[in-house]
C-alpha positions as CSV (number, residue, x, y, z in Angstrom):
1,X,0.0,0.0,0.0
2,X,1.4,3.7,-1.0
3,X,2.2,5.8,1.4
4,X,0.1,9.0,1.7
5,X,1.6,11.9,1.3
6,X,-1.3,14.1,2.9
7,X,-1.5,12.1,5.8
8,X,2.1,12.3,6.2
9,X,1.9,16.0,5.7
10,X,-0.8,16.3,8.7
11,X,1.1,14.7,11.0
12,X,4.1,16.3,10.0
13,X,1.7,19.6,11.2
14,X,0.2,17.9,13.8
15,X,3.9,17.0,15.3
16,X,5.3,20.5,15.0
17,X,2.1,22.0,16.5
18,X,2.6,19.1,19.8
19,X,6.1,20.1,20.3
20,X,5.6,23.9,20.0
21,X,3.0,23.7,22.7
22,X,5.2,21.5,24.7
23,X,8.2,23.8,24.5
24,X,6.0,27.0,25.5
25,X,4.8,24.5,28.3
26,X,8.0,24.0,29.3
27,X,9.1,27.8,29.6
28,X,6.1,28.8,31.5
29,X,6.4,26.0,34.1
30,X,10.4,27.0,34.4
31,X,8.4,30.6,34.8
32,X,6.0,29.3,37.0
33,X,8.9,27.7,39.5
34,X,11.2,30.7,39.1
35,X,8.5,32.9,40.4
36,X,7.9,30.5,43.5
37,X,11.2,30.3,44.3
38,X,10.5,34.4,44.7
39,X,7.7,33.9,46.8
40,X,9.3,31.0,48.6
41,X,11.8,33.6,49.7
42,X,9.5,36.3,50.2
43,X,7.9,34.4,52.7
44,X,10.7,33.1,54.4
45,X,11.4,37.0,54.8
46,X,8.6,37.9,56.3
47,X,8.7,35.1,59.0
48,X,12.1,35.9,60.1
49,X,10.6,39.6,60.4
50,X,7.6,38.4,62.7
51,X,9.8,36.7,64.3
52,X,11.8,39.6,65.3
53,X,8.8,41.1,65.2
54,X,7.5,39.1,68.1
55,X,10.8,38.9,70.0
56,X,10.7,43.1,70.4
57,X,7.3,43.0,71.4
58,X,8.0,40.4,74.1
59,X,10.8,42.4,75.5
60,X,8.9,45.4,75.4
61,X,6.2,43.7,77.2
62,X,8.7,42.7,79.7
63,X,10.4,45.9,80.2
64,X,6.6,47.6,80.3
65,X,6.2,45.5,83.4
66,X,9.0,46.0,85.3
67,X,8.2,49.8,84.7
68,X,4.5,48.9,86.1
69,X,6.0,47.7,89.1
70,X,8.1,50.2,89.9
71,X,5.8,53.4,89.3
72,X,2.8,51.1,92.0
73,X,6.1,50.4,93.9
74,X,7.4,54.2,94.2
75,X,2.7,55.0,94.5
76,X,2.7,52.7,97.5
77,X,5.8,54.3,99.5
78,X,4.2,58.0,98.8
79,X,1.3,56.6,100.0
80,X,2.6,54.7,102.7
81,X,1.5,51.5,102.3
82,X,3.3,48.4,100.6
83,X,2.7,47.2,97.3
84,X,2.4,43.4,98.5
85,X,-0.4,44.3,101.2
């Protein structure tokens, strides 16, 4: 049986077409993972700044106390009481 030279043709076409859409599929996934690689780091960013975030709001906490102690400390001796009564 001949070969046929339309069919041929088609699938040349149909080949080319397949392997175009694969390359563009290719470049837009090695977009795609470029771009969440970004975010990846973005992200890891922003933890390490809530982190530190969190940290200077604990130690301001902490130093907010002691200074809460002291000013119902130094209220109690002008009023003449202690602070643990």
């Amino acid at each position: 049986m001949p070969e046929d030279p339309i069919a041929h043709g088609e699938l040349a076409a149909l080949t080319r077409r397949h392997e175009q859409a694969q390359d563009q599929t290719t470049r837009e996934f090695g977009i795609i993972k470029s771009e969440l690689t970004t975010l990846q780091l973005k992200v890891s960013n922003l933890d390490q700044k809530v982190d530190s975030l969190r940290q200077d709001i604990g130690d301001f906490i902490a130093e907010q106390r002691k200074a809460n102690a002291t000013v119902v400390e130094l209220l109690a001796t002008m009023a003449g009481k202690t602070p643990d009564a």
